[in-house]
C-alpha positions in Angstrom: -19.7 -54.3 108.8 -22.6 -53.3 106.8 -25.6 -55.3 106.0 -25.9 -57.4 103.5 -29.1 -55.8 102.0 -26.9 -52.5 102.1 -23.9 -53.9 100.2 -25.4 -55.7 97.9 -27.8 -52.5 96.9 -24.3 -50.4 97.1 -22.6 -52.8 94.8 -25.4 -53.1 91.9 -25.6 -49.2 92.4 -21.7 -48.9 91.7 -21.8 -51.0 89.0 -24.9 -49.5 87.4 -23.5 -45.8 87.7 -19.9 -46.9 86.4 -21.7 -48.1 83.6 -24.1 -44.9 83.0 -20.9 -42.7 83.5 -19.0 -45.0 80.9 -22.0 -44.3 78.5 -22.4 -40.6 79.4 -19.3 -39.2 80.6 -21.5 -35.9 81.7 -20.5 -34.5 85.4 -23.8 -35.4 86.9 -23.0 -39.2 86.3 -19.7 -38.6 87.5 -21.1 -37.3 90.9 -23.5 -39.6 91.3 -20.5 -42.5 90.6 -18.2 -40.5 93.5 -21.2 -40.4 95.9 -22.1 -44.2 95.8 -17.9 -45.4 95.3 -17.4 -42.8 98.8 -20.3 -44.8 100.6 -19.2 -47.9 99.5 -15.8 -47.4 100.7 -17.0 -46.4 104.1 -19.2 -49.2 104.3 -16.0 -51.5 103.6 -13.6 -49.9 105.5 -11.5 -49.2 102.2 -10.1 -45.9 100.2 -10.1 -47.6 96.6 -13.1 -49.0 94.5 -11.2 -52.2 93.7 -10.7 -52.9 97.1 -14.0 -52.0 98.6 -15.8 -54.1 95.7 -13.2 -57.1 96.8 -14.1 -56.8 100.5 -18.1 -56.3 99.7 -18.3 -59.5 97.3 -16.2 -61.5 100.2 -18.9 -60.3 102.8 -21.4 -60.9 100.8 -20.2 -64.2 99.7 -20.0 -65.4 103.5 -23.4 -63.5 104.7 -26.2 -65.9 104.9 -28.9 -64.7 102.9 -32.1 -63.1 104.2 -34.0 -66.4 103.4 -32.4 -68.4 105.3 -31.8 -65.7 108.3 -35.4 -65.7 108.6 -35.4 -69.7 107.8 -33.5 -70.2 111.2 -35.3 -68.0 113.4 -38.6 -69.7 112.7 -37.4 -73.0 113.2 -35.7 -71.7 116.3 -39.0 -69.8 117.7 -41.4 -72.0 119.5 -44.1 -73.4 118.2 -48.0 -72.6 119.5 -48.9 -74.3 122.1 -45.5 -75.3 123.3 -45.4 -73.5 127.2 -42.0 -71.3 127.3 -39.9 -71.1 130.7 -38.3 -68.4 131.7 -35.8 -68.4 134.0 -33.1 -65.8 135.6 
């Protein structure tokens, strides 16, 4: 599974270029929309766009978010002062 910094990124990308190529039709946007929809669909495990966005807004959806990652490990880590054991 990808990160959840790299799918979101990869989905506002997608969404962005579908949006420019809808605009501009020209065959660079068109590249640049098949680069990002093949990466995408690697990242998901998936061969269609539809299906790779699905799986990406699920993972997403059900990631916790960077915040609150970092949240947890700092109330996890030990405070100063407080001695640390460490046993085998």
């Amino acid at each position: 599974m990808a990160h959840p910094a790299v799918l979101r990124d990869l989905v506002e990308r997608y969404e962005t270029l579908r949006a420019h190529h809808a605009e501009q039709g020209t065959d660079a946007s068109r590249r640049r929309l098949e680069d990002v929809t093949y990466t995408l669909c690697v990242s998901t495990g998936t061969r269609r766009p539809e299906d790779a966005l699905a799986v990406a807004r699920q993972q997403l959806a059900t990631a916790p978010r960077a915040a609150d990652a970092l949240r947890q490990m700092k109330d996890a880590a030990p405070t100063a002062g407080t001695e640390v054991q460490l046993t085998a």
